[in-house]
C-alpha positions as CSV (number, residue, x, y, z in Angstrom):
1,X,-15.6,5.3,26.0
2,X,-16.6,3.5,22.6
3,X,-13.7,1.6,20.5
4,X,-14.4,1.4,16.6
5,X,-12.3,0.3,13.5
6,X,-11.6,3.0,11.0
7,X,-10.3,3.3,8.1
8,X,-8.3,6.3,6.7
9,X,-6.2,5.4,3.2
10,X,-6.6,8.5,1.4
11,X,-5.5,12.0,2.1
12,X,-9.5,13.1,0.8
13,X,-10.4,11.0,3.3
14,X,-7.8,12.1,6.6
15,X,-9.0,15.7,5.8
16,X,-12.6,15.0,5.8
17,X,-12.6,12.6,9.1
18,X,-10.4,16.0,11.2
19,X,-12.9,18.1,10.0
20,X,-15.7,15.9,11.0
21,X,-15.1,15.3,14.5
22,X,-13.6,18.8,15.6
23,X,-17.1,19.2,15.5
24,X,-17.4,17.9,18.6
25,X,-15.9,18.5,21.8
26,X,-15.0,14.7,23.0
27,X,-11.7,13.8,22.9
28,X,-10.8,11.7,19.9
29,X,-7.7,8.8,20.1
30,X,-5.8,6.9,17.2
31,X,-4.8,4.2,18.2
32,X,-2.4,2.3,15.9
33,X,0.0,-0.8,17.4
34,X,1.7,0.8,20.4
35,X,1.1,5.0,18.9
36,X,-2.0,6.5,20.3
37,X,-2.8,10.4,19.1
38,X,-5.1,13.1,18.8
39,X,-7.3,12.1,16.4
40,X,-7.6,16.1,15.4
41,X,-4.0,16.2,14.4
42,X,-3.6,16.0,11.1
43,X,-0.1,16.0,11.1
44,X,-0.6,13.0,13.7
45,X,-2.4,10.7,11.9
46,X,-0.1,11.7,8.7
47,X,3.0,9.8,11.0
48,X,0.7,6.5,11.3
49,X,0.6,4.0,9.1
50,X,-2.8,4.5,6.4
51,X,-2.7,1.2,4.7
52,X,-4.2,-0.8,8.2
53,X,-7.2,-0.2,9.9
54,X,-7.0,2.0,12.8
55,X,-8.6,1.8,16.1
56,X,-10.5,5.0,17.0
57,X,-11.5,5.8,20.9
58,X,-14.5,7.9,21.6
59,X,-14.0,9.3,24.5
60,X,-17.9,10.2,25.6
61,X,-20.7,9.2,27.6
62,X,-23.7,10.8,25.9
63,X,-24.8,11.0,21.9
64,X,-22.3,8.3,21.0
65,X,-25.0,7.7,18.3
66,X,-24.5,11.1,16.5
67,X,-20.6,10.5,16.8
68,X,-21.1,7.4,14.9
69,X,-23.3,8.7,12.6
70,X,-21.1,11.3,11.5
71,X,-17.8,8.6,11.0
72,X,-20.0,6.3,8.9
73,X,-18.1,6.8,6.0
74,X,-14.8,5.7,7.8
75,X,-15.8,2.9,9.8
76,X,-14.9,-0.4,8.7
Protein backbone atom coordinates (compact mmCIF):
# COMPACT_ATOMS: atom_id res chain seq x y z
CA UNK A 1 0.00 0.00 0.00
CA UNK A 2 1.32 3.53 -0.93
CA UNK A 3 0.02 6.74 1.14
CA UNK A 4 0.10 10.16 -0.81
CA UNK A 5 -1.36 13.74 -0.19
CA UNK A 6 -3.91 14.96 -2.61
CA UNK A 7 -5.57 17.63 -3.29
CA UNK A 8 -9.24 17.92 -4.58
CA UNK A 9 -10.74 21.79 -4.21
CA UNK A 10 -12.70 21.99 -7.28
CA UNK A 11 -15.56 20.06 -8.57
CA UNK A 12 -13.41 19.96 -12.34
CA UNK A 13 -11.07 18.51 -10.37
CA UNK A 14 -13.23 15.62 -8.10
CA UNK A 15 -14.72 14.54 -11.51
CA UNK A 16 -11.46 14.22 -13.33
CA UNK A 17 -9.47 12.30 -10.24
CA UNK A 18 -12.95 9.41 -10.20
CA UNK A 19 -12.56 9.11 -13.71
CA UNK A 20 -8.90 8.70 -13.55
CA UNK A 21 -8.42 5.99 -11.24
CA UNK A 22 -11.63 3.78 -12.08
CA UNK A 23 -9.17 3.04 -14.64
CA UNK A 24 -7.68 0.85 -12.54
CA UNK A 25 -8.64 -2.02 -10.63
CA UNK A 26 -6.78 -1.32 -7.08
CA UNK A 27 -8.85 -0.24 -4.51
CA UNK A 28 -8.65 3.46 -3.82
CA UNK A 29 -9.21 5.02 0.03
CA UNK A 30 -9.90 8.75 1.23
CA UNK A 31 -8.78 9.20 4.06
CA UNK A 32 -9.76 12.55 5.71
CA UNK A 33 -9.45 12.86 9.85
CA UNK A 34 -11.26 9.89 11.16
CA UNK A 35 -13.65 9.24 7.43
CA UNK A 36 -12.05 6.86 5.23
CA UNK A 37 -14.12 6.13 1.59
CA UNK A 38 -14.01 4.81 -1.68
CA UNK A 39 -12.12 7.01 -3.49
CA UNK A 40 -14.55 6.10 -6.75
CA UNK A 41 -17.49 7.58 -4.97
CA UNK A 42 -18.19 10.70 -6.04
CA UNK A 43 -20.82 11.25 -3.88
CA UNK A 44 -18.18 10.14 -1.11
CA UNK A 45 -15.68 12.46 -1.53
CA UNK A 46 -18.56 15.24 -2.11
CA UNK A 47 -19.34 14.52 2.07
CA UNK A 48 -15.49 15.27 2.89
CA UNK A 49 -14.19 18.30 3.46
CA UNK A 50 -12.28 19.91 -0.13
CA UNK A 51 -10.58 22.79 1.32
CA UNK A 52 -7.63 20.37 3.24
CA UNK A 53 -5.51 18.00 1.73
CA UNK A 54 -6.56 14.56 1.72
CA UNK A 55 -4.65 11.42 2.28
CA UNK A 56 -5.13 8.92 -0.61
CA UNK A 57 -4.20 5.02 -0.05
CA UNK A 58 -3.15 2.94 -3.01
CA UNK A 59 -4.04 -0.19 -2.27
CA UNK A 60 -1.45 -2.17 -4.81
CA UNK A 61 1.66 -4.02 -4.99
CA UNK A 62 2.69 -3.69 -8.69
CA UNK A 63 2.85 -0.48 -11.22
CA UNK A 64 2.46 1.96 -8.38
CA UNK A 65 4.42 4.15 -10.79
CA UNK A 66 1.70 4.34 -13.51
CA UNK A 67 -0.90 4.98 -10.50
CA UNK A 68 1.20 7.93 -9.64
CA UNK A 69 1.69 9.05 -12.92
CA UNK A 70 -1.82 9.25 -13.65
CA UNK A 71 -2.70 11.48 -10.04
CA UNK A 72 0.08 13.95 -10.83
CA UNK A 73 -2.18 16.62 -11.30
CA UNK A 74 -3.71 16.02 -7.76
CA UNK A 75 -0.87 15.32 -5.64
CA UNK A 76 0.36 17.83 -3.48
Amino acid sequence: MKTVQISLNSIDKVKSFVNDITKFDYDFDLVSGRYVIDAKSIMGIFSLDLSKPIDLNIHAEDNVNDVLAALAPYTL
